[in-house]
C-alpha positions in Angstrom: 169.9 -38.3 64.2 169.5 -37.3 60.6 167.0 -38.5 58.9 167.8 -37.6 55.0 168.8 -34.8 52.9 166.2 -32.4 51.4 167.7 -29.5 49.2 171.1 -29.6 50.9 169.0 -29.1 54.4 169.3 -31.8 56.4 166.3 -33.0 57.8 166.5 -34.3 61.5 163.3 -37.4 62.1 161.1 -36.7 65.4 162.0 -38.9 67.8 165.2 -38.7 68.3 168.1 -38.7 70.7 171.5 -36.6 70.3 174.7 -35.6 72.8 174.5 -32.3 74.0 177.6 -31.6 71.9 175.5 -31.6 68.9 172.9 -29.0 70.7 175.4 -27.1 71.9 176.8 -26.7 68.1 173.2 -26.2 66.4 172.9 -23.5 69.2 176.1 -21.6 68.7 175.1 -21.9 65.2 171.9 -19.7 65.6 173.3 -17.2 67.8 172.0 -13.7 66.4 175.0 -12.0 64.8 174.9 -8.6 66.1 175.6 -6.4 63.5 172.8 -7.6 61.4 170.6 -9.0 63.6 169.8 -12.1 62.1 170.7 -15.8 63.3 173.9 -17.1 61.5 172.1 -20.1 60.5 168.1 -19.7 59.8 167.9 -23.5 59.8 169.4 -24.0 62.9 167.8 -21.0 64.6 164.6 -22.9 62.9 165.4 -26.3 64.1 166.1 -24.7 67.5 162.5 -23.1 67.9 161.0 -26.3 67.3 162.9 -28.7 69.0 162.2 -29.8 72.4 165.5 -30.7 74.5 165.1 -32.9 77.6 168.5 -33.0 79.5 169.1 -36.0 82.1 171.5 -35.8 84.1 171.1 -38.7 85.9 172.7 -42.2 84.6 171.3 -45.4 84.6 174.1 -48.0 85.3 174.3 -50.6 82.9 173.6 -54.3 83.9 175.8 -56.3 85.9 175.4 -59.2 84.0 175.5 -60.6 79.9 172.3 -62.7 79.1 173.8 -65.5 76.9 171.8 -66.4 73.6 171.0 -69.0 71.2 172.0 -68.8 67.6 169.3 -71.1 67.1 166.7 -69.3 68.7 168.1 -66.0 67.0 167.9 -67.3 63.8 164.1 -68.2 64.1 162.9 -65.4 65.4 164.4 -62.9 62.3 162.8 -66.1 59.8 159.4 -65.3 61.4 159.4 -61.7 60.8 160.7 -62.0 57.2 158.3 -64.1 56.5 154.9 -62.5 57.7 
């Protein structure tokens, strides 16, 4: 998730979660081109050294069932929290 724009970098926030789509793109971005032997995007190759990928490859079923809910009770609780 992208947290802001700093100098044309974009900045990604900490905690985070992304598709692996989006890793596997950052990571073909920093391969190491091999006639010069430099990543073909520092930032990415950056962002890659510091980034700390957990993949799950188990999924959680979503729940059988719909709670209903009260506009009422909605309503109240987002007119205590604006107002503290």
């Amino acid at each position: 998730m992208l947290s802001g724009k700093t100098n044309g970098v974009k900045s990604y926030s900490a905690n985070t979660t992304t598709k692996l789509g989006d890793v596997e793109a950052l990571t073909k971005q920093a391969q190491v081109d091999l006639a010069t032997g430099m990543p073909g995007n520092g930032d990415a190759a950056m962002i890659l050294r510091r980034l700390k990928v957990y993949v799950f490859t188990t999924r959680v079923p979503k729940p059988a069932c719909r709670f209903e809910y009260c506009g009422r009770c909605f309503a109240q609780l987002v007119l205590q929290q604006a107002s503290s």
